[in-house]
Backbone as CSV, one residue per row, in Angstrom:
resi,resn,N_x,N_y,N_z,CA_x,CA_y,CA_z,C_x,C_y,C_z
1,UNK,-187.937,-34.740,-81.554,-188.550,-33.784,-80.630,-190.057,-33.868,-80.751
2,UNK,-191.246,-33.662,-79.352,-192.121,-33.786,-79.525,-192.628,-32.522,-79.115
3,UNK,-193.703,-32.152,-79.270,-194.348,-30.831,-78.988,-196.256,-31.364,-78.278
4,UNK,-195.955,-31.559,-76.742,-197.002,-32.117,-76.352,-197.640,-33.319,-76.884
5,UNK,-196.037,-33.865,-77.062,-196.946,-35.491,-77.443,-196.899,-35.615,-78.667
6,UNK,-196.885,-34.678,-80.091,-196.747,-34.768,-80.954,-195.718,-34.631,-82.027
7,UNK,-195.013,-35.115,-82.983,-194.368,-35.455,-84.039,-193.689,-33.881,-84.144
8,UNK,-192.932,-33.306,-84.316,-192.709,-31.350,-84.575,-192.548,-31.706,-86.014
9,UNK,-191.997,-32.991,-87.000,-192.029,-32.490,-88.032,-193.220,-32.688,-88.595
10,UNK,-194.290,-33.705,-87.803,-195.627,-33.705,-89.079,-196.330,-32.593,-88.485
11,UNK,-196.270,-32.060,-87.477,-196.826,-30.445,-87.187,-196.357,-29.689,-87.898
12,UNK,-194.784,-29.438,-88.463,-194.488,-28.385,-89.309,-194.928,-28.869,-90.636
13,UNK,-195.202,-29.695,-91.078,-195.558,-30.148,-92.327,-197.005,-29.577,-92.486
14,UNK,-198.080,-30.084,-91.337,-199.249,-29.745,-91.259,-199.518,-27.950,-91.419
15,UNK,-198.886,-27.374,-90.864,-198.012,-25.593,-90.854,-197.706,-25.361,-92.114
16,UNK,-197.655,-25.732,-93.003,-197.019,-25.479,-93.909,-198.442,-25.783,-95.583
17,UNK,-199.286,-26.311,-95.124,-200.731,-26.887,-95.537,-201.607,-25.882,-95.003
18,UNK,-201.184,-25.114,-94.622,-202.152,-24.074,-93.736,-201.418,-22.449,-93.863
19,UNK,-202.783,-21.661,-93.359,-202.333,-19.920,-93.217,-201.949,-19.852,-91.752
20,UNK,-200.734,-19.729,-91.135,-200.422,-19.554,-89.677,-201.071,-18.145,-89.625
21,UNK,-200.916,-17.093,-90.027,-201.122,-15.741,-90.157,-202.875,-15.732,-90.217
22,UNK,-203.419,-16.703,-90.376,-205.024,-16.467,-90.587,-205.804,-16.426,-88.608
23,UNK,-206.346,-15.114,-88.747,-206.619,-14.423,-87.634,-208.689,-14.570,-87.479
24,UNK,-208.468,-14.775,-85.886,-209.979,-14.597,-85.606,-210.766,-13.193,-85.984
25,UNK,-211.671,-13.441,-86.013,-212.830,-12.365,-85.545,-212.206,-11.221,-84.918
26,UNK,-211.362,-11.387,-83.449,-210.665,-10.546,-82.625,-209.222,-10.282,-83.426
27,UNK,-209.375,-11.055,-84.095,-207.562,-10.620,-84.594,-206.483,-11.565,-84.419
28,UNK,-207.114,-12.649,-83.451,-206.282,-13.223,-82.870,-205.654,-14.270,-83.123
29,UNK,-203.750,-14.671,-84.108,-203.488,-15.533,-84.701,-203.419,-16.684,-84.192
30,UNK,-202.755,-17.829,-84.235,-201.861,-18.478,-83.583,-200.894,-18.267,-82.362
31,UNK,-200.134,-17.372,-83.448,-199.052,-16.726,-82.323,-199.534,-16.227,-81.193
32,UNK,-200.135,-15.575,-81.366,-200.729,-14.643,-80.077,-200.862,-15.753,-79.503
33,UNK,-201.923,-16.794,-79.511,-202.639,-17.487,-78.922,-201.552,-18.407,-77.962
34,UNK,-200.014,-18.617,-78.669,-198.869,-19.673,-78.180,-198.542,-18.444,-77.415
35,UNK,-198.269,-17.002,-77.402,-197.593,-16.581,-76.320,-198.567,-16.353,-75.184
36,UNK,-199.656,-16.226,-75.798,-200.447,-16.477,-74.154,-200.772,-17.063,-73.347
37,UNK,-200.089,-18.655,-74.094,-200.006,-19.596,-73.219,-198.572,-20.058,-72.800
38,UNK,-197.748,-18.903,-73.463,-196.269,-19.075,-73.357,-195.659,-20.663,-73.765
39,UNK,-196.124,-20.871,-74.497,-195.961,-22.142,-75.165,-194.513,-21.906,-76.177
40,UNK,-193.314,-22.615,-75.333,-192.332,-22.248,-76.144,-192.076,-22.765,-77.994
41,UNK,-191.833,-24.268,-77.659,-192.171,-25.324,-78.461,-193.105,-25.013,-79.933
42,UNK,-194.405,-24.181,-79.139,-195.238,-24.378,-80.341,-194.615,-22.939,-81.004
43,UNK,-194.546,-21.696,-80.027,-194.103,-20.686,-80.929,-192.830,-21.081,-81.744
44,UNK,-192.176,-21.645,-81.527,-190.816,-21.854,-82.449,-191.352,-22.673,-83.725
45,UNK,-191.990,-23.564,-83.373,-192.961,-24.423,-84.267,-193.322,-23.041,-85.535
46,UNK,-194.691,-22.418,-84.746,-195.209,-21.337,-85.552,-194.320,-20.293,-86.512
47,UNK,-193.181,-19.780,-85.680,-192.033,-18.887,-86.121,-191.430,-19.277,-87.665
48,UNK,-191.129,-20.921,-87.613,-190.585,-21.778,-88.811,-191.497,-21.750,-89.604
49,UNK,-192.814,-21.715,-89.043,-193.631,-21.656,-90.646,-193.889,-20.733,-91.360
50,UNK,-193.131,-19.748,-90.467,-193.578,-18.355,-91.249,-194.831,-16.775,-90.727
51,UNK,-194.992,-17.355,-89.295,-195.785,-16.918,-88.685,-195.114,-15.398,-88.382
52,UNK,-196.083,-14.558,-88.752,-195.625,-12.321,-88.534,-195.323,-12.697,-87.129
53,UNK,-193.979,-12.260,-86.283,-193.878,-11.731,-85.054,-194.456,-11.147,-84.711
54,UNK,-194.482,-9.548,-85.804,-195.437,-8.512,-84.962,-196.732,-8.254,-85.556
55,UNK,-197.596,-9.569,-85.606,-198.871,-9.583,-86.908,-199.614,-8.881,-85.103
56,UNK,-201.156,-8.053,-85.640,-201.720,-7.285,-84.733,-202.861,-7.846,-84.608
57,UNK,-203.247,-7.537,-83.254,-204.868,-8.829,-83.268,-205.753,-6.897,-82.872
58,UNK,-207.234,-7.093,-82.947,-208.018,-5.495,-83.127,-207.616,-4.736,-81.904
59,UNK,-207.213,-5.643,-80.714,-206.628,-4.141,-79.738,-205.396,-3.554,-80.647
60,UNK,-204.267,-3.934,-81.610,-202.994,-3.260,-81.814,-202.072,-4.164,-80.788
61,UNK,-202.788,-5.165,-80.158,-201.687,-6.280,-79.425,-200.332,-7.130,-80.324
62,UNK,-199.483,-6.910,-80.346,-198.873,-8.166,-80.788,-198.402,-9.233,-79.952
63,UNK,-197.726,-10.455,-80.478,-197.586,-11.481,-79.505,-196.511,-10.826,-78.311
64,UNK,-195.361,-9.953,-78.640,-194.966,-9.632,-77.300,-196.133,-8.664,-76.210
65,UNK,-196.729,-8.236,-77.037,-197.428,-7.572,-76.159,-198.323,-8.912,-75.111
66,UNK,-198.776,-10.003,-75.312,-199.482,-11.141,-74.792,-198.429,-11.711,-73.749
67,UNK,-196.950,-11.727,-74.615,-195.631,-12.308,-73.750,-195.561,-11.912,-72.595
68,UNK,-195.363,-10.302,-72.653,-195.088,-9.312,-71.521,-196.280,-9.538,-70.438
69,UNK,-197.352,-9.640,-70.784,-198.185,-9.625,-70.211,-198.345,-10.750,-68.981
70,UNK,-198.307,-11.466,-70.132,-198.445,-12.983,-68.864,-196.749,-13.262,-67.802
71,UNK,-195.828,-12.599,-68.228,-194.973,-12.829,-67.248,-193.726,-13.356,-67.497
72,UNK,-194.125,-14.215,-68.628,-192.708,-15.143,-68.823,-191.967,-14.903,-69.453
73,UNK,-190.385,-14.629,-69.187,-189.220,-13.987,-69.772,-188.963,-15.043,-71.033
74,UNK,-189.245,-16.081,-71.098,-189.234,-17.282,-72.363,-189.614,-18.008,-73.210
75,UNK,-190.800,-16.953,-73.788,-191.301,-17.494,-74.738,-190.311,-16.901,-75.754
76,UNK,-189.329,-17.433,-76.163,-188.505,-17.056,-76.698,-189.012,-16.263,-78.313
77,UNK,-189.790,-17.196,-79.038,-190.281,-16.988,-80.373,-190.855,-15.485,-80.395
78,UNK,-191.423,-14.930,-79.498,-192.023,-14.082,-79.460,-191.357,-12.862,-78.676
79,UNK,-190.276,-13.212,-78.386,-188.822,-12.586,-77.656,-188.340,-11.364,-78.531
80,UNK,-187.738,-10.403,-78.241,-186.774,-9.650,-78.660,-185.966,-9.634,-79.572
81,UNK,-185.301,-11.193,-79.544,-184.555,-11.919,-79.897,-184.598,-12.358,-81.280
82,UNK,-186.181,-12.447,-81.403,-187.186,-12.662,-82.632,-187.431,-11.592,-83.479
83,UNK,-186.526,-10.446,-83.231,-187.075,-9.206,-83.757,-188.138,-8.783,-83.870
84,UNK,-188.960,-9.580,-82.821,-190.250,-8.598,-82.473,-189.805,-7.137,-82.020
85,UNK,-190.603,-6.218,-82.192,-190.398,-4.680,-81.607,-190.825,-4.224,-79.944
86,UNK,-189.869,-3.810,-80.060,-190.199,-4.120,-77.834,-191.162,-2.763,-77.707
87,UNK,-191.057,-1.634,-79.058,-191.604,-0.483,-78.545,-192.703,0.055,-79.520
88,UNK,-193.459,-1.117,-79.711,-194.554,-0.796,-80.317,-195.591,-0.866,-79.839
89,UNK,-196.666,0.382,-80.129,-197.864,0.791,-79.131,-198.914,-0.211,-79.253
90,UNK,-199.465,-0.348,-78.521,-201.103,-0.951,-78.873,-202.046,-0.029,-78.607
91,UNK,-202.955,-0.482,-79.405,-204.282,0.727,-79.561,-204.256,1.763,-78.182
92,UNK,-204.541,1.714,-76.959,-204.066,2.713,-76.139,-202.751,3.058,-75.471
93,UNK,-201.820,2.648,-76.338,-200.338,3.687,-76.445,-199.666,2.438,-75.587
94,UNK,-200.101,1.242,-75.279,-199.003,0.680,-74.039,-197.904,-0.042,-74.962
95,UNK,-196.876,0.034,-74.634,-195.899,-0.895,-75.083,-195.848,-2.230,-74.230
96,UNK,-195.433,-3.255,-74.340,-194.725,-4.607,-73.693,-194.085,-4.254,-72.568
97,UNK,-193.568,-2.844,-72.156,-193.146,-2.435,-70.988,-194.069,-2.308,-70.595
98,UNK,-194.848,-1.443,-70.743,-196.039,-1.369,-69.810,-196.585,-2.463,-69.159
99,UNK,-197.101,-3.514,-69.802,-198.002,-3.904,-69.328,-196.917,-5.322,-68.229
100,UNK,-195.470,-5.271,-68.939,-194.572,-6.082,-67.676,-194.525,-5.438,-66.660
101,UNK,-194.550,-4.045,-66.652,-194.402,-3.047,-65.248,-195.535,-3.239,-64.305
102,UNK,-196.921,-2.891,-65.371,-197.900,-2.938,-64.960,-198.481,-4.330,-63.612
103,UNK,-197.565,-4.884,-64.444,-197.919,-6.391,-64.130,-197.577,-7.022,-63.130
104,UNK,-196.128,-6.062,-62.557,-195.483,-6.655,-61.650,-193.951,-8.035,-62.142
105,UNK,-194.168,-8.077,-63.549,-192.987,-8.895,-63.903,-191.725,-8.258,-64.054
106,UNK,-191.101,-8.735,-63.247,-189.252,-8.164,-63.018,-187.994,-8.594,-63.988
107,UNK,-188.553,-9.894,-64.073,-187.678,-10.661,-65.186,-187.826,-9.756,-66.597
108,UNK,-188.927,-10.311,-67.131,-189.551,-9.831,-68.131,-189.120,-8.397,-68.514
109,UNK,-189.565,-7.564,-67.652,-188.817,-6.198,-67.702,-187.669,-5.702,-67.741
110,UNK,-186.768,-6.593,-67.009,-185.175,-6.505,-67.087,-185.069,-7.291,-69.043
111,UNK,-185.771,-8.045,-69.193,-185.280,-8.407,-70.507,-185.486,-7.119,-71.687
112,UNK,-186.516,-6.809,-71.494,-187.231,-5.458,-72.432,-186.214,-4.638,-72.433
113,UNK,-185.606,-4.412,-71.306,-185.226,-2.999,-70.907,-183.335,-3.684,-71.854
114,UNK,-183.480,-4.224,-71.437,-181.777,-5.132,-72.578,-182.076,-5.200,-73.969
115,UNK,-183.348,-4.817,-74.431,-183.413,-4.817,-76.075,-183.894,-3.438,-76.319
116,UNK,-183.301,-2.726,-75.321,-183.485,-1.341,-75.751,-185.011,-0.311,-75.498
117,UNK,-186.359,-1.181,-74.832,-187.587,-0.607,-74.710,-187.280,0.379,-74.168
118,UNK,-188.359,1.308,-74.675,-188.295,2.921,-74.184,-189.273,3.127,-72.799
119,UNK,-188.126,3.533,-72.245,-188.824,4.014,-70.414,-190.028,5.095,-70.358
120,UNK,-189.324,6.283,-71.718,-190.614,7.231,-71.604,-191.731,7.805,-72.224
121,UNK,-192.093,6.189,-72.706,-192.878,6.507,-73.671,-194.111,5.913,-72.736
122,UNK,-195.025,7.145,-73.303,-196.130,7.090,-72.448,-197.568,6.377,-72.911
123,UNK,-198.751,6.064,-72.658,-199.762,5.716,-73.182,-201.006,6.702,-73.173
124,UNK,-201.997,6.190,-73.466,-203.063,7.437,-73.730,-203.444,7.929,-72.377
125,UNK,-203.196,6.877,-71.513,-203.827,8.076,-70.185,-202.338,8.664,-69.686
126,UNK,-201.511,9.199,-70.666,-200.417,9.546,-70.470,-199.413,9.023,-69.217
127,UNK,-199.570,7.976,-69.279,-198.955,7.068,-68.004,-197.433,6.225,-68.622
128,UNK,-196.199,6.480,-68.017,-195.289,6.016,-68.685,-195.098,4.603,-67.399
129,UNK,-194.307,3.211,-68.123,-193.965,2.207,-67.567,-193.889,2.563,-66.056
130,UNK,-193.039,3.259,-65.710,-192.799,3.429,-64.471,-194.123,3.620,-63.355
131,UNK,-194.545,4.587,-64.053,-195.799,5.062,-63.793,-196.790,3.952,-63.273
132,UNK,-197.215,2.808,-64.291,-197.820,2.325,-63.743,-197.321,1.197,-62.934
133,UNK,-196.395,1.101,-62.302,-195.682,0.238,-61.375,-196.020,0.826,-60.600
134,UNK,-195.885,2.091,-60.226,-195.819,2.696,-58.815,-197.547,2.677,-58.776
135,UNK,-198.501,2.722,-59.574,-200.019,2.703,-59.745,-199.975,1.496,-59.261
136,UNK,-199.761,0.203,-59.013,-199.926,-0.788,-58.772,-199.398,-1.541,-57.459
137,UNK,-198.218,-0.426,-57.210,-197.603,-1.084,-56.246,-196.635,-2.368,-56.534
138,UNK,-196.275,-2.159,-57.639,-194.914,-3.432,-57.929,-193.977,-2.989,-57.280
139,UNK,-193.265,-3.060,-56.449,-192.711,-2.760,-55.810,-190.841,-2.979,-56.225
140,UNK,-191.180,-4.449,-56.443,-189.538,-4.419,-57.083,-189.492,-4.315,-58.639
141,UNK,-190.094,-4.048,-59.488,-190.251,-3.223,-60.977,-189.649,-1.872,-60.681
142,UNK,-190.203,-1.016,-59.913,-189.908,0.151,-59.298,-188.354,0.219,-58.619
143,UNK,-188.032,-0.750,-57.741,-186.871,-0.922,-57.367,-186.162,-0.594,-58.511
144,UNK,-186.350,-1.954,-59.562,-185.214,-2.454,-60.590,-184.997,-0.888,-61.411
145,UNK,-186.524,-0.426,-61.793,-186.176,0.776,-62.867,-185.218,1.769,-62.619
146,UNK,-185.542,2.271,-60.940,-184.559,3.165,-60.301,-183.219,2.536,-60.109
147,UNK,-183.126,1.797,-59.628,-181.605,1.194,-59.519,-180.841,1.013,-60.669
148,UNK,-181.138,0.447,-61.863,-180.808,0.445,-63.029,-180.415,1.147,-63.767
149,UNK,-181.530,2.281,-63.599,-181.117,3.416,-65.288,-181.402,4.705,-63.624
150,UNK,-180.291,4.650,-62.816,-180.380,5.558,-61.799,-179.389,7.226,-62.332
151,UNK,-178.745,6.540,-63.867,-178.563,7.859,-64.471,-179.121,8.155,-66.064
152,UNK,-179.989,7.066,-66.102,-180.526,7.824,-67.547,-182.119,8.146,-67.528
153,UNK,-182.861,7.678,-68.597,-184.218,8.305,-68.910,-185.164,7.995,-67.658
154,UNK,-184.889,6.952,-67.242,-185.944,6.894,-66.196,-185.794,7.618,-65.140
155,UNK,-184.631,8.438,-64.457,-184.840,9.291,-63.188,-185.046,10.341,-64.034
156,UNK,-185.474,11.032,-65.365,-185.882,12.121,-65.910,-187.462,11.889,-65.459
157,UNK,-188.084,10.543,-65.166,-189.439,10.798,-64.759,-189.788,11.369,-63.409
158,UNK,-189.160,11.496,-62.638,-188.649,11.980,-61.544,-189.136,13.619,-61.496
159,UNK,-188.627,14.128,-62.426,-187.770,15.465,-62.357,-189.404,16.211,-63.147
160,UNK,-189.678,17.466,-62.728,-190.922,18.405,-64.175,-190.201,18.570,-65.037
161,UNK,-190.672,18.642,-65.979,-190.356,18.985,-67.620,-191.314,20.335,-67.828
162,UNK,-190.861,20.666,-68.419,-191.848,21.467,-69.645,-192.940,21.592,-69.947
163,UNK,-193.639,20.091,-70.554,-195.020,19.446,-70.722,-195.942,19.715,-69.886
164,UNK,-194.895,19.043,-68.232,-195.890,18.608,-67.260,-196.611,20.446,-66.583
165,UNK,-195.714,20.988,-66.694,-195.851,22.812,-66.686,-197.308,23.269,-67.540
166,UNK,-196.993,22.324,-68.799,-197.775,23.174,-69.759,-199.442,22.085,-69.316
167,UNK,-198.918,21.198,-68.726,-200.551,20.534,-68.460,-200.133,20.265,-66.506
168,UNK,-200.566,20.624,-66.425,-200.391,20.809,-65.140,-201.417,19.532,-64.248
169,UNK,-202.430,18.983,-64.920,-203.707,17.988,-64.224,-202.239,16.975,-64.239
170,UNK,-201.233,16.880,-65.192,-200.787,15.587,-65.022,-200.189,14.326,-64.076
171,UNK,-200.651,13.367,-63.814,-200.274,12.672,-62.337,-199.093,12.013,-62.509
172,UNK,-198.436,12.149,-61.338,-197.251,11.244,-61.270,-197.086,10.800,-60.924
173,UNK,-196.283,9.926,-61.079,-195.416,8.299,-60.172,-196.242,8.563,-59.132
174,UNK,-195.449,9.925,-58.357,-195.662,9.807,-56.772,-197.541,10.006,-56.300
175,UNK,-198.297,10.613,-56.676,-199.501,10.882,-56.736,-199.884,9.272,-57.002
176,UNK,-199.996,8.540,-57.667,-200.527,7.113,-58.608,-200.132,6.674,-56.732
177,UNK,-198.895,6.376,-56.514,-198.788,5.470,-55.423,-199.033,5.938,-54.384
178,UNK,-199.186,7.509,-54.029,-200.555,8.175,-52.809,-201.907,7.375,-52.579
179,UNK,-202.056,7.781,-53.853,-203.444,7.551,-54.368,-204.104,5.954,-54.003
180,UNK,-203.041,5.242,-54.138,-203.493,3.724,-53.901,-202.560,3.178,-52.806
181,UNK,-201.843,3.939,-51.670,-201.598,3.318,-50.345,-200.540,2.760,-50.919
182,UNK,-199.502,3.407,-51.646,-198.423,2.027,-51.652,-196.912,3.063,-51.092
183,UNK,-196.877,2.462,-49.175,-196.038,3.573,-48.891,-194.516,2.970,-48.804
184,UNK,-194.034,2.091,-49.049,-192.892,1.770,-49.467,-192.575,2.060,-51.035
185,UNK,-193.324,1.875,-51.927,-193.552,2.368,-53.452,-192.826,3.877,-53.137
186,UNK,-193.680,4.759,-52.715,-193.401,6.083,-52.152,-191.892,6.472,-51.450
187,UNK,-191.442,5.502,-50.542,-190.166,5.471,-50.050,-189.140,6.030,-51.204
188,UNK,-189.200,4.469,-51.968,-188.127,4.486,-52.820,-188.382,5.741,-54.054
189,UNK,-189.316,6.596,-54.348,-189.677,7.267,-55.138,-188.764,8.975,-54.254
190,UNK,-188.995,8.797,-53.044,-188.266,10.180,-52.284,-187.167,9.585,-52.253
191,UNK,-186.272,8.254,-51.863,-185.032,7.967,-51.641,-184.480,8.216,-53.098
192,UNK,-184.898,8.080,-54.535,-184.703,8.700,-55.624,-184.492,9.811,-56.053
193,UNK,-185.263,11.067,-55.375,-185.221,12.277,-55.281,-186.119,12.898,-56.039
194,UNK,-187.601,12.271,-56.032,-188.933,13.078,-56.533,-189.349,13.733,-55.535
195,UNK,-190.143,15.287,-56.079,-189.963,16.328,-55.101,-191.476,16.212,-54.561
196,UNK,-191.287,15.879,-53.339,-192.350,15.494,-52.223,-193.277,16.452,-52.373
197,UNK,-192.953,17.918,-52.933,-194.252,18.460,-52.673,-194.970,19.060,-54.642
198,UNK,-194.118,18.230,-55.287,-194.844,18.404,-56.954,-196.082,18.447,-56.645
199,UNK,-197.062,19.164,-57.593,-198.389,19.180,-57.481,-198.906,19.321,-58.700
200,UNK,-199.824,18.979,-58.963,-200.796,18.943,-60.071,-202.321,19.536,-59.923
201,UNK,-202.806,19.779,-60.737,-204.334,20.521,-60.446,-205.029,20.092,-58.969
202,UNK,-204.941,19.297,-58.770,-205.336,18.276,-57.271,-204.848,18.769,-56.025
203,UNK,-203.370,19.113,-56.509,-202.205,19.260,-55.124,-201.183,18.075,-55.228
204,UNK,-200.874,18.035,-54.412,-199.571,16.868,-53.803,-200.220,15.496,-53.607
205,UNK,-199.081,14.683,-53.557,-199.723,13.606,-52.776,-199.736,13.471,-51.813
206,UNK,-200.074,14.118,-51.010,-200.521,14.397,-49.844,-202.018,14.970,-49.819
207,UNK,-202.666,15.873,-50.588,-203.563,15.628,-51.324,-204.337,14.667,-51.450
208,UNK,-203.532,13.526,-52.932,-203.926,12.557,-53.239,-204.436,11.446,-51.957
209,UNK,-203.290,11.069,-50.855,-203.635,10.243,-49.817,-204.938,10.797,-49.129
210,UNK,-205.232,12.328,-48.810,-206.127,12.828,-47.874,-207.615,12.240,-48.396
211,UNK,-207.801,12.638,-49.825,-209.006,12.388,-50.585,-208.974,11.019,-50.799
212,UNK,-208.059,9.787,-50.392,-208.584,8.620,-50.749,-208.384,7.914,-49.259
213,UNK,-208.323,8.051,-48.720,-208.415,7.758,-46.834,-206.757,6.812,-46.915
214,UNK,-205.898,6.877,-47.322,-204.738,6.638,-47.343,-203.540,7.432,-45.605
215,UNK,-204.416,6.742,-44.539,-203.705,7.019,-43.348,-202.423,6.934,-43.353
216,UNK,-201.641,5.705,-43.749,-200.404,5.062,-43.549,-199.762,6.411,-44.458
217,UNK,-200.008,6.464,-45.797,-199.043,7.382,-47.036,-198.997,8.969,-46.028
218,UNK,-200.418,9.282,-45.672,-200.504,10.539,-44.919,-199.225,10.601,-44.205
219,UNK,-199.234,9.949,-43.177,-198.512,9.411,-42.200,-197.138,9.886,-42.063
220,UNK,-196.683,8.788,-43.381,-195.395,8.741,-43.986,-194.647,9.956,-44.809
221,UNK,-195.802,10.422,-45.492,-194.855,11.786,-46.486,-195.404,13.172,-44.775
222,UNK,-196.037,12.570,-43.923,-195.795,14.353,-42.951,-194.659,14.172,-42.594
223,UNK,-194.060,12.790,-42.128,-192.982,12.042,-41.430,-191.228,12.813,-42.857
224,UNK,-191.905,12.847,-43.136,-190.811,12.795,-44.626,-190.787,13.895,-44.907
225,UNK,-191.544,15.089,-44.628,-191.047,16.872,-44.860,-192.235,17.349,-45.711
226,UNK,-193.538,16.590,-46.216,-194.135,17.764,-46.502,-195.052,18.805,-46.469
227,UNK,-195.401,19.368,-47.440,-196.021,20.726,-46.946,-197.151,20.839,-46.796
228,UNK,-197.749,20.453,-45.429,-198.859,20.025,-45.149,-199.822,21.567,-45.260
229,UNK,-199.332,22.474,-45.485,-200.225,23.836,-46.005,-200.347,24.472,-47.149
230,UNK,-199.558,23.690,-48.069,-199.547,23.842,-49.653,-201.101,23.620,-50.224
231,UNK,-201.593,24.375,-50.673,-202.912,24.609,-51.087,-202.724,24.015,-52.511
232,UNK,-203.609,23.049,-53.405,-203.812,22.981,-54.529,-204.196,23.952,-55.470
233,UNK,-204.756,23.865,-56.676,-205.255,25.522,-57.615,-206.649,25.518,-57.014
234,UNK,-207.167,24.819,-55.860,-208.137,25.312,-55.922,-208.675,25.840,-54.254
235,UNK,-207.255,26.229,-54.049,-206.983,27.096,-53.085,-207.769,26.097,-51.281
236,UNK,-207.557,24.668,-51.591,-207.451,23.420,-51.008,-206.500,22.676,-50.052
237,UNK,-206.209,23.233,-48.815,-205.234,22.401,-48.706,-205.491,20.686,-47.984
238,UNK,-204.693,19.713,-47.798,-205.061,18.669,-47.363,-206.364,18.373,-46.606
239,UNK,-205.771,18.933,-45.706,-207.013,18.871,-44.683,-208.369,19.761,-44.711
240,UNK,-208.310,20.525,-45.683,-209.597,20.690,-46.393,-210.639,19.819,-47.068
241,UNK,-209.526,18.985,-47.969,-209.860,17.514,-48.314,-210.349,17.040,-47.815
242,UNK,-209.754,16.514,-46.321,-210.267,15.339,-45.492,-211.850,15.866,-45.267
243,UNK,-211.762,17.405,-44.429,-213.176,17.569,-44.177,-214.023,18.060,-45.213
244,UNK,-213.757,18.309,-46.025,-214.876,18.585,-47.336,-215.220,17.001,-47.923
245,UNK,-214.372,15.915,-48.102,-214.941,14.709,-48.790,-214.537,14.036,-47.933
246,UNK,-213.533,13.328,-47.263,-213.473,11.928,-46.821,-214.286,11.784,-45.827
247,UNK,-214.914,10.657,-45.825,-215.987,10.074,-44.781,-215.249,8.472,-44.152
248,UNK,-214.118,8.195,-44.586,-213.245,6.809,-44.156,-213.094,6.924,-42.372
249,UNK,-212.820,5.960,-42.035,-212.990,5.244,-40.573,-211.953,6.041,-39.925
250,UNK,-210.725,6.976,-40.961,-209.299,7.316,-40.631,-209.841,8.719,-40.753
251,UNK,-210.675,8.792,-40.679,-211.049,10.261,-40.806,-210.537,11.416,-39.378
252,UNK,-210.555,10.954,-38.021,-210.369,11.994,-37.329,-209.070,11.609,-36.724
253,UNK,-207.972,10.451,-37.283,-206.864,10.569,-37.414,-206.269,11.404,-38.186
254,UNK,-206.579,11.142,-39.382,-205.890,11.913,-40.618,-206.223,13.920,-40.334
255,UNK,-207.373,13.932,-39.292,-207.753,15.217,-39.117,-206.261,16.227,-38.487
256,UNK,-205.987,14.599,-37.489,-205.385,15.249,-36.001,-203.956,15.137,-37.072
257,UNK,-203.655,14.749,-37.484,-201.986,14.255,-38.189,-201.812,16.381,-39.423
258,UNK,-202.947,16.436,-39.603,-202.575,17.370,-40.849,-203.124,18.513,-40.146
259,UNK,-203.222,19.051,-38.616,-203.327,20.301,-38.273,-202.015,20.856,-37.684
């Protein structure tokens, strides 16, 4: 077997003459460096010599966290499989879910989600996986999560809790994909059964769309039942929004749609 041309056993020999575990400046081992190039070959290479799965480079990254990132369900070494930890944070709280959700990788995420990664675990800007799919507009991440776990932890993101009561600024799914125009995102978030008119210190997303010139989302959630006179806490409703801040080109559409 060759590994780009080269010998795998005088590479593991050479591996073995050396610290695999010896880290940059940034932190950053080997490993890391093979899953970010998703380099199968060499991580298996690295793995045999003894290389930490979950060694940490100064963000709190480990190599799945680099895996997830870039997309590819096969860097095996650095896999699940490897007893790497699917649900370990990096310095701002993201797990390997996150940043596959984030990312738009479907594969990847369906693999996480088969070694058990946690749906509701959130990060420091208190944003859980799901969350930032619908922030991004992944559209089939979002699909897969709802369709999938359509009776466990993930339609609990759906639903208020307790928490979200006791902090009330907190944004959700549906607000994130107001907020950034993603009105099929939004579809499947009401065909789920998130309540169109949740609100947070801001208001609704309806709200959210008014203050970011989001015509189409406007559009779509008046089309869809909601409460286009629901005032935020700051006694705000939509179309207060529009004419107190938005200055967008959709401005005396969005006027005529929310009276």
């Amino acid at each position: 077997m060759t590994v780009r041309g080269l010998n795998r056993m005088a590479l593991l020999g050479s591996t073995k003459r050396l610290n695999v575990n010896a880290q940059d400046c940034d932190g950053i081992s080997c490993l890391h460096q093979a899953a970010l190039m998703c380099n199968v070959p060499i991580i298996q290479l690295f793995l045999d010599a003894g290389a930490q799965v979950d060694i940490k480079d100064n963000k709190g990254m480990r190599p799945l966290h680099y895996a997830s990132w870039q997309g590819k369900p096969e860097p095996r070494g650095s896999s699940p499989s490897y007893n790497a930890s699917v649900n370990e944070k990096a310095n701002k709280g993201e797990t390997p879910l996150h940043l596959a959700c984030q990312h738009g990788h479907v594969l990847v995420t369906n693999l996480l989600l088969k070694y058990h990664s946690n749906v509701l675990i959130r990060n420091k800007d208190h944003k859980s996986p799901l969350d930032l799919a619908c922030e991004f507009g992944r559209y089939e991440v979002v699909k897969m999560l709802l369709q999938q776990h359509s009776n466990s932890r993930c339609r609990s993101l759906l639903t208020e809790n307790p928490q979200d009561v006791a902090d009330n600024d907190r944004t959700t799914c549906l607000h994130l994909a107001a907020r950034n125009g993603h009105v099929d995102v939004i579809r499947l978030l009401l065909n789920a059964g998130i309540d169109i008119n949740r609100s947070t210190l801001r208001g609704t997303a309806l709200h959210e769309a008014a203050m970011h010139g989001k015509l189409d989302v406007v559009r779509m959630l008046i089309e869809s039942g909601v409460d286009v006179n629901k005032p935020n806490s700051y006694d705000q409703t939509a179309l207060d929004i529009v004419r107190s801040f938005t200055t967008c080109h959709a401005e005396k559409e969005m006027k005529h749609l929310l009276k």
